[in-house]
N, C-alpha and C positions, 0 to 999 in steps of 0.2 A: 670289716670282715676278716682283715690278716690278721688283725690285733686279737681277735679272739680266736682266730684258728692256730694261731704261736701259741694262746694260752692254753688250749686244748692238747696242742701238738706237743709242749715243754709236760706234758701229764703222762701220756701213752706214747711218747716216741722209741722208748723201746720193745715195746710189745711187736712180737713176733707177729701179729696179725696187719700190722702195716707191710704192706708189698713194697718192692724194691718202686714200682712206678709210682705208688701212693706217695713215697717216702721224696722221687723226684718230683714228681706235682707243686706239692706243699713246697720245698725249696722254690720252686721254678717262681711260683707267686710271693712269697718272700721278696724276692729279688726284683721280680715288675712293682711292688709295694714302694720299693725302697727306693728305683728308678723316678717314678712318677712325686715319690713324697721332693727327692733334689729337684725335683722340676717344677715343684708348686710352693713352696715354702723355702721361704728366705732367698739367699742369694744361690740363685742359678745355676751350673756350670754352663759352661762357653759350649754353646750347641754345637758349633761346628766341631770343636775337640770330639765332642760325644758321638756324633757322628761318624768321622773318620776312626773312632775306637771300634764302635758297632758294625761297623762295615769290616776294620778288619776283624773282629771277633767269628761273625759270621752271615761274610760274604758268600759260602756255597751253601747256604740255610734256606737265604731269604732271594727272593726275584725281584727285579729289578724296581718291583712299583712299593719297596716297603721303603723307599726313601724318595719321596714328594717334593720334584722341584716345584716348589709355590711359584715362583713367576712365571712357568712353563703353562701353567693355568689357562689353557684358550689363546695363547702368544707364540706368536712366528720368534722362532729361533734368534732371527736376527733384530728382531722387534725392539725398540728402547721405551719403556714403559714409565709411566707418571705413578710413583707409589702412592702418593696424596690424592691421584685423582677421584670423584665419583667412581669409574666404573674400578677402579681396583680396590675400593672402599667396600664396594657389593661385593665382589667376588670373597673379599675375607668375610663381610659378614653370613656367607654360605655354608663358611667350612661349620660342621656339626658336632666340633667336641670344643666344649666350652674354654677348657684350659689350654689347649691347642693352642687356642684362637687367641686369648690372652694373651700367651709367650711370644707366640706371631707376632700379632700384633704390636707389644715390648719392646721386640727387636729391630722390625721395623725403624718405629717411632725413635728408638735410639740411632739408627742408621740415619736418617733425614735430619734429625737434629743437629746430629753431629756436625756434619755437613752442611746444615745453615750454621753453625757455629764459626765455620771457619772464614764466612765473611762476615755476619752479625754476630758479632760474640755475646753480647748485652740478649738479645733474642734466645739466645743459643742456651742460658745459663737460665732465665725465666723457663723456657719451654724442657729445661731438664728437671726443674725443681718442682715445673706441674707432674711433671713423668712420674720422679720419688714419689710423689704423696700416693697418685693413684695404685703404683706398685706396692709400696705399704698397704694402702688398705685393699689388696687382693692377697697379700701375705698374712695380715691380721685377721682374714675372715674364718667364722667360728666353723665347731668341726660339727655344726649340725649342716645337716645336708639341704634343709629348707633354707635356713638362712643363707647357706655358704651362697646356694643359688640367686640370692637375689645380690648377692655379694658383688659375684661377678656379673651380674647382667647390669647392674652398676657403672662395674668398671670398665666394659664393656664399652654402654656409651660414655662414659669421658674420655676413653679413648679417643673413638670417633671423634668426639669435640673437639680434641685437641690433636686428632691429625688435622682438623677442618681449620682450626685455629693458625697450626704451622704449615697451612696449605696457602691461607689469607694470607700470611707476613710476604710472600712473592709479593702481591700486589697492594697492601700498604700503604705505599707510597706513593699511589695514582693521583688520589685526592690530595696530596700535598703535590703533585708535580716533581715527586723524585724516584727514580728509579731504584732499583735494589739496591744499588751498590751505597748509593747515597741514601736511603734508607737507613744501612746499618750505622752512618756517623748521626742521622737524625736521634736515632733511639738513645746512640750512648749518652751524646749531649745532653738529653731529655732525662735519659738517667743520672745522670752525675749532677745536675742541676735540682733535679729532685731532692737526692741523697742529701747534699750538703746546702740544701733549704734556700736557692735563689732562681726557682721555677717560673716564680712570678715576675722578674726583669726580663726574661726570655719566653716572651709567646711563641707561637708555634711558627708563626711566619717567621719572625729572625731565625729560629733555631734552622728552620728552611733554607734560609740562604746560607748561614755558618756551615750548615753540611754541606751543602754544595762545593763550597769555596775549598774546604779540608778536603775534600774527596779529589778534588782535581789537585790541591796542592800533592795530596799522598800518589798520585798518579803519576805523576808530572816528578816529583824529587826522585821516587823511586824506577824510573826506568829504567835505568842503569843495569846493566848485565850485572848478577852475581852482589846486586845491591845490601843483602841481609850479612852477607858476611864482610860487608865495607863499611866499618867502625866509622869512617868519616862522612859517609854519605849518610849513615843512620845517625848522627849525633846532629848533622847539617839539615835534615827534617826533622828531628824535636826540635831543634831549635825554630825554624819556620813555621811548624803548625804551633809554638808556644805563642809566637809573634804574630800571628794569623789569630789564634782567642784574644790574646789581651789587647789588640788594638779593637778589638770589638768587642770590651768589657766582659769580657767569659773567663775567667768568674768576676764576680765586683771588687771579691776580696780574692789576693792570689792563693793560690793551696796547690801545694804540692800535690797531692795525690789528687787531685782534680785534674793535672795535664798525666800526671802518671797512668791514670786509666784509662783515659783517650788516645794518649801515646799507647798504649796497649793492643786496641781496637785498631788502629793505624796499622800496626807492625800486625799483627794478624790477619788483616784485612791485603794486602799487601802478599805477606807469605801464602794465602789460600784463596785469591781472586780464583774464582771460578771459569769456567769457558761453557758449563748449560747452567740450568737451572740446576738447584741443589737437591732438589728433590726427583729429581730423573734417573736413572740408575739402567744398563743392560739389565735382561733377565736371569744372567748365572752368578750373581752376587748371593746367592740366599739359600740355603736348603735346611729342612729343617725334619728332623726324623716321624716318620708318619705315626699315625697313632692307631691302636690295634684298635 
C-alpha cells in the first residue's frame, strides 16, 4: 500500500490541494514502511541500538508501555526465568503480530545458543546453522500476503522445534550417564570422528568414557588461577589431552586437526564453564520495541 501511495504521491505531490497534515501523514507512513521493511528483510539492525535511538527520539511522545519488557510478561521482578521452558514457549506463542514474534523469537534463540556455545561449542555451531536456514527462509518469503502467511507460520514452528531441540541438549546426556559438561566433549569426539570417517572404531560407550576422562583432565590441568593467560599451563594440557586420545587410539591415524579441534572445545569449555544452566537468563536482559 506505501508502494502505491509513493507512486501516487511522486504524481500530485505538488498540488496545492494536499494539506500541510495530508503532506505529514503520507511521510509519517513512508518512514513506519521503511522501519518494519529493516526489520523483516535481510539483516536486522541490533534491536537494542534501535531502541535506545527511539526512546531518545521520542521519549515525551510515547508512555511508558510502547516499549514491552518481554520477560516482565507475568514475572516477579526478581524472578530468573527458563527461556526454553514450556510455559515461556506459550507465553511467545500469544504474542499476536506475526513478525513480532519471529524477531522475538530470533533473538532469543540467538541469546541461548550462544550461550550453549560457550561450553558446547560443536552444539553451539549445529544449533546456529539450523537458526541461518530458518532465518533465510523467513527473509526469502514472497511478497504475496497468502503465501508470506504460511511462510512464517512455518517458521514459526521450527522455531519452536528448535528452541525444543536446544532445550533437550541440557539433558542429552542422561541416557549416556553424562552430565552437561561432559556432554559437550561427547559430541565433539563424535564429531571429529564423524568428519574424518573413523566413527565406526568409536561406539558410543567408549566415546562415553573418553569424554569423561577429557573433562576431568580439562578440569583438573586447568584450575589454576589466571590459567588462559599461562602459555605453560595451556601448552602442559594439549599436551595431556593429546596423550589422553592417543593412548586410547583417537584417532587410529594421527591428524593434526583432529586434536586441534578438540583442543579448541577444551579451551572454550574451560574459558565459559557456566555456574546455571545456559538457558536461564534474569528478566532485564531483553527488550524489544512494541509493535503499534
Amino acid at each position: 500500500h506505501c508502494k502505491k501511495m509513493r507512486e501516487a504521491y511522486t504524481i500530485c505531490c505538488n498540488s496545492e490541494q494536499i494539506t500541510v497534515k495530508e503532506d505529514d501523514d503520507i511521510h509519517f507512513f513512508f518512514a513506519v514502511r521503511s522501519v518494519i521493511f529493516k526489520l523483516t528483510k535481510g539483516e536486522a539492525p541490533d534491536a537494542a541500538q534501535m531502541n535506545r535511538r527511539v526512546a531518545e527520539m521520542i521519549k515525551d511522545a510515547l508512555t511508558s508501555e510502547a516499549v514491552e519488557e518481554i520477560q516482565n510478561i507475568g514475572v516477579a521482578s526478581d524472578e530468573e526465568i527458563d527461556l526454553l521452558s514450556a510455559e515461556y514457549i506459550k507465553r511467545l506463542s500469544q504474542i499476536p503480530y506475526k513478525n513480532t514474534q519471529v524477531k522475538l523469537m530470533e533473538q532469543l534463540l540467538k541469546q541461548v545458543i550462544e550461550s550453549l556455545k560457550k561450553v558446547n561449542k560443536q552444539k553451539g555451531i549445529d544449533f546456529t546453522k539450523r537458526l541461518e536456514e530458518i532465518v533465510k527462509k523467513y527473509n526469502d518469503r514472497s511478497d504475496d500476503a497468502a503465501l508470506a502467511n504460511d511462510v512464517i507460520d512455518e517458521v514459526v514452528s521450527q522455531m519452536v522445534d528448535l528452541m525444543t531441540d536446544v532445550n533437550n541438549a541440557r539433558t542429552a546426556g542422561d541416557s549416556l550417564g553424562l552430565d552437561f559438561k561432559e556432554m559437550a566433549f561427547f559430541d565433539i569426539l563424535k564429531s571429529v570422528a564423524v568428519k574424518y570417517d573413523f566413527a565406526d572404531k568409536f561406539p558410543d560407550d567408549k566415546l562415553t568414557d573418553l569424554a569423561k576422562q577429557v573433562k576431568e583432565l580439562v578440569e583438573q590441568q586447568a584450575s589454576v588461577i589466571d590459567w588462559a593467560n599461562r602459555g605453560d599451563i595451556r601448552d602442559t594440557l594439549k599436551m595431556n589431552i593429546i596423550i589422553l586420545l592417543s593412548s586410547a587410539g583417537y584417532p587410529p591415524i594421527i591428524h593434526d586437526e583432529v586434536f586441534k579441534e578438540i583442543l579448541e572445545q577444551a579451551e572454550n569449555f574451560k574459558r565459559h564453564s557456566p555456574s546455571r544452566p545456559y538457558s536461564t537468563f534474569t528478566n532485564d536482559s531483553f527488550t524489544i520495541a512494541a509493535e503499534p
